[in-house]
C-alpha positions in Angstrom: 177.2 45.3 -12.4 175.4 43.3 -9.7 177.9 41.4 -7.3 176.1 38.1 -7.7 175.9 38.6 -12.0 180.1 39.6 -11.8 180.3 36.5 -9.2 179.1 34.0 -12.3 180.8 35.4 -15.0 183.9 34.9 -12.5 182.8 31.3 -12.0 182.2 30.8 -15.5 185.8 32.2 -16.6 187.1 29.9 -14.0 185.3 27.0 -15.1 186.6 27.7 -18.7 190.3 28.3 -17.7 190.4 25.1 -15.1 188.2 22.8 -17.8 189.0 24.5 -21.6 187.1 22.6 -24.2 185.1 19.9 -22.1 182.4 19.6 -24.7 185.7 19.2 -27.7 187.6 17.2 -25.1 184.8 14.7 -24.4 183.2 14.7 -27.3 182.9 11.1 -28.5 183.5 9.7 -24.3 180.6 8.0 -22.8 181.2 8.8 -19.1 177.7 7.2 -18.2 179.6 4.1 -16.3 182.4 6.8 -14.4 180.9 6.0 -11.4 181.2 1.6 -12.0 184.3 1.5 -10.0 182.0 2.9 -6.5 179.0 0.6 -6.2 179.1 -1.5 -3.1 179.8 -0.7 0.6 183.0 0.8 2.0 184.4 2.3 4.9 184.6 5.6 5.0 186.7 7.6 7.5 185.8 11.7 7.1 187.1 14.6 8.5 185.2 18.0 8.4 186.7 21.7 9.3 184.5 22.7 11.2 184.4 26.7 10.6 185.3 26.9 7.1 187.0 30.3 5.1 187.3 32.0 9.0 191.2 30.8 9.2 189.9 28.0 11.7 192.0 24.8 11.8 189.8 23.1 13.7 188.5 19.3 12.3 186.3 17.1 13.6 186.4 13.5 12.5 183.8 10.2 11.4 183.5 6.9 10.8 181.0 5.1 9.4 179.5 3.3 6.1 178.6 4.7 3.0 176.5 2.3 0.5 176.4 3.3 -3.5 174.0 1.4 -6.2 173.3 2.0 -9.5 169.8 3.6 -11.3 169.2 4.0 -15.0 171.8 1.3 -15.4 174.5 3.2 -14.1 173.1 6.8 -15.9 172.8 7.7 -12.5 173.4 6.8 -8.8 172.4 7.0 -5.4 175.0 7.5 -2.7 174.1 7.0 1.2 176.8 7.9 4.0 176.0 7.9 7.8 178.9 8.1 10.2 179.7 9.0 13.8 182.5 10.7 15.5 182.4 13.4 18.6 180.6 16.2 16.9 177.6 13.9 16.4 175.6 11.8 13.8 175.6 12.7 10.3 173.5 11.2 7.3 174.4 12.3 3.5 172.8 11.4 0.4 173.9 12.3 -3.5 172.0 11.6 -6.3 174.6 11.9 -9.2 172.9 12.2 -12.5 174.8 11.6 -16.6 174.1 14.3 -18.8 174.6 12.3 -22.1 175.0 15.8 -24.5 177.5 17.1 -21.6 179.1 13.8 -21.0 179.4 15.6 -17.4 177.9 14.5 -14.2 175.7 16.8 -11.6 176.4 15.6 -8.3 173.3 16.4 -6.0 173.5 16.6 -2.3 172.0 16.6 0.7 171.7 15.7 4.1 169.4 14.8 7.1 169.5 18.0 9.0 168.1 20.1 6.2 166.4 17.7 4.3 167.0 19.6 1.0 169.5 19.5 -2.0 172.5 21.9 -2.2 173.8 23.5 -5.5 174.3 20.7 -7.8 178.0 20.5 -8.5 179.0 19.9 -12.2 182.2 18.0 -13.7 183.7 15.3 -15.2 186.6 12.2 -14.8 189.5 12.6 -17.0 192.4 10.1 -16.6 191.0 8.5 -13.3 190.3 11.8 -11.6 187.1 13.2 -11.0 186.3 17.4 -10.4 183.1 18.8 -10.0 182.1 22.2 -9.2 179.9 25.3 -8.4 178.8 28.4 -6.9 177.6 28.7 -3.5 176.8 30.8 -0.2 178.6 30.6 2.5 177.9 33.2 5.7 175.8 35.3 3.1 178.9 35.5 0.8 179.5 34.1 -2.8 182.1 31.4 -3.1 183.3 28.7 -5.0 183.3 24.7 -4.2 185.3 22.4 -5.7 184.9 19.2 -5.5 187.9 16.1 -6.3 187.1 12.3 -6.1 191.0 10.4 -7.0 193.5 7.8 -5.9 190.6 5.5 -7.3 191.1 1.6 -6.9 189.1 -1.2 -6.8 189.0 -1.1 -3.0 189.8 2.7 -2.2 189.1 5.8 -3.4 189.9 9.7 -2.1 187.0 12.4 -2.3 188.0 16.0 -0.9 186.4 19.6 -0.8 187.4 22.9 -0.9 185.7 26.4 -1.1 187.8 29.5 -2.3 186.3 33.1 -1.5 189.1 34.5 -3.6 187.3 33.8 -7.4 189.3 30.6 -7.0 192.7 31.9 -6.9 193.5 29.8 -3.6 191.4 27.0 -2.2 190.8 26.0 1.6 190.2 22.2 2.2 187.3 21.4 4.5 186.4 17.9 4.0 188.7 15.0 2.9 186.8 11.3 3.1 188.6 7.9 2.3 186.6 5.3 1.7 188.0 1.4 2.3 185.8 -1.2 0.7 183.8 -4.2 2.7 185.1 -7.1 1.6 182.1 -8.8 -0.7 180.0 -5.8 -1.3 181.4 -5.1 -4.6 
């Protein structure tokens, strides 16, 4: 078998195990307004590893603003983040789309020093947490990215990734964010 096809049927046992019975689970939940809490401006303070899955402990950190509005009445939003810390300038943008028959999210990034959209990264909330995830390359090898948004408030929320190169049996952090709202901008 082909190391990438054995790689998603990995990914897709995973997925069942860590998320058994989403479609059952969510069945009669319209998640299209999950994202309500996030429109505005905040804060955001971000810290990045910088050499991810190499055993590096090395982190680099940002501030700056990240801005969230709504499209498609809320089906769907549009996330911008630029911050600045010693490493440089970084600008990010997701495009989260609702898929209504899913009740799940796709959470579509990208940022300005590629200029192209990553593996979209696929979840749901479920009491006040968020998790999202995918399949991606790192260093010409198949991992796994997981992606957790919690500690939501009305003026704070946590996002954090990880990758795992183990089929998801441990994960490695490599970016936690916490983002402080601008008084007003809600």
């Amino acid at each position: 078998m082909h190391p990438t096809l054995r790689f998603s049927l990995l990914l897709f046992g995973i997925l069942a195990f860590v998320r058994p019975g989403i479609s059952q689970q969510n069945a009669g939940r319209d998640g299209s307004h999950d994202f309500d809490f996030e429109m505005g401006t905040w804060e955001t303070h971000l810290s990045r590893r910088v050499h991810p899955l190499t055993g590096s402990n090395t982190w680099v950190e940002y501030k700056g603003t990240t801005v969230v509005r709504k499209v498609w009445d809320g089906r769907a939003n549009l996330v911008e983040l630029v911050a600045d810390g010693p490493a440089g300038h970084f600008e990010g943008l997701n495009l989260r789309l609702y898929t209504p028959d899913s009740h799940q999210w796709s959470l579509n990034f990208a940022n300005s020093a590629s200029g192209t959209l990553s593996t979209p990264t696929i979840g749901e909330f479920k009491n006040g947490r968020g998790e999202f995830y995918d399949q991606e390359t790192l260093n010409g090898r198949a991992i796994l990215m997981r992606f957790v948004i919690s500690d939501i408030t009305a003026n704070s929320c946590h996002f954090e990734q990880a990758f795992s190169g183990d089929g998801g049996k441990t994960w490695e952090v490599n970016w936690i964010a916490t983002d402080t709202r601008v008084k007003g901008s809600e």
